[in-house]
C-alpha positions in Angstrom: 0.0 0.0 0.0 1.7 3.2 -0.7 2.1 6.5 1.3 0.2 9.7 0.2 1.8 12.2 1.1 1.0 14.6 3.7 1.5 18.6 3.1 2.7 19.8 6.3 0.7 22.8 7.4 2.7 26.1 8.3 1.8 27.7 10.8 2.7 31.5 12.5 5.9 31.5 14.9 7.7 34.0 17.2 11.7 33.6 18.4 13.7 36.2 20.2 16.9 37.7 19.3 19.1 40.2 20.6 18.9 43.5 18.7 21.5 43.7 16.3 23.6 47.0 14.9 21.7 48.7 12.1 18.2 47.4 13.1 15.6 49.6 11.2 11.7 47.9 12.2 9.0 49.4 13.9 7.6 47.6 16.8 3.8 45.9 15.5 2.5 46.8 19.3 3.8 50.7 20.1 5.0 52.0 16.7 8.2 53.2 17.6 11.6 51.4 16.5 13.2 48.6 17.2 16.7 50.1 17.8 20.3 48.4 19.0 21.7 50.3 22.4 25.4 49.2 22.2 25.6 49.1 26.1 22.4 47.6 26.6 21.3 44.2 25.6 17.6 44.6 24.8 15.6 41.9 23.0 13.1 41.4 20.5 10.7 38.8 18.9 10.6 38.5 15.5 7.2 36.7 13.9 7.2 34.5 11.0 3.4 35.4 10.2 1.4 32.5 7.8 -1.9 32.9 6.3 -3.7 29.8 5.4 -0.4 28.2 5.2 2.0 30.3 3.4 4.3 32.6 4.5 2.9 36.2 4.4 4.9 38.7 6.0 7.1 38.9 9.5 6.6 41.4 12.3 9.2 42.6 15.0 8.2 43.8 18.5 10.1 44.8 21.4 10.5 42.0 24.0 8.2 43.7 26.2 5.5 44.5 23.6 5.5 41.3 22.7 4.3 40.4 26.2 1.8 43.4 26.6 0.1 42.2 23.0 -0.3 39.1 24.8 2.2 36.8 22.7 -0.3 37.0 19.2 2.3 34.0 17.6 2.6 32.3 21.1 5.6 31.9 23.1 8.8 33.1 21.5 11.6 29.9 21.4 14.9 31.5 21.4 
C-alpha cells in the first residue's frame, strides 16, 4: 500500500533575538523602532506570520511589547 503524502501545514511563529547593529523595524505593538543600544542588551521577537499556510509577512516587536500584546504568535523559542 503506498504512502500519500502529507503537506505539512505552516503555521505562524515568534523567536527572540538580541537586537543587532543597524536594526531599522518598527515595533507591530507601540509604533516606535526597534533600535540596537550598544551598552544595553535589549531583545526582540521576530514573527514568522502564515496565512492559510504560506508565509505572508514577518513582524518585529520589542520584547516587552511582545508580552503586553499578549504573545499573538505564542511563546517566543529563542
Amino acid at each position: 500500500m503506498a504512502k500519500s503524502a502529507v503537506k505539512s501545514q505552516w503555521k505562524s511563529r515568534a523567536v527572540s533575538r538580541l537586537i543587532e547593529a543597524g536594526e531599522m523595524s518598527e515595533c507591530e505593538h507601540c509604533g516606535e523602532r526597534v533600535k540596537f543600544r550598544a551598552r544595553e542588551h535589549y531583545r526582540q521577537v521576530i514573527c514568522n506570520v502564515y496565512v492559510d499556510g504560506r508565509w505572508d509577512h514577518v513582524e518585529h516587536f520589542h520584547e516587552h511589547c511582545y508580552t503586553e500584546a499578549d504573545l499573538p504568535f505564542g511563546e517566543p523559542i529563542d
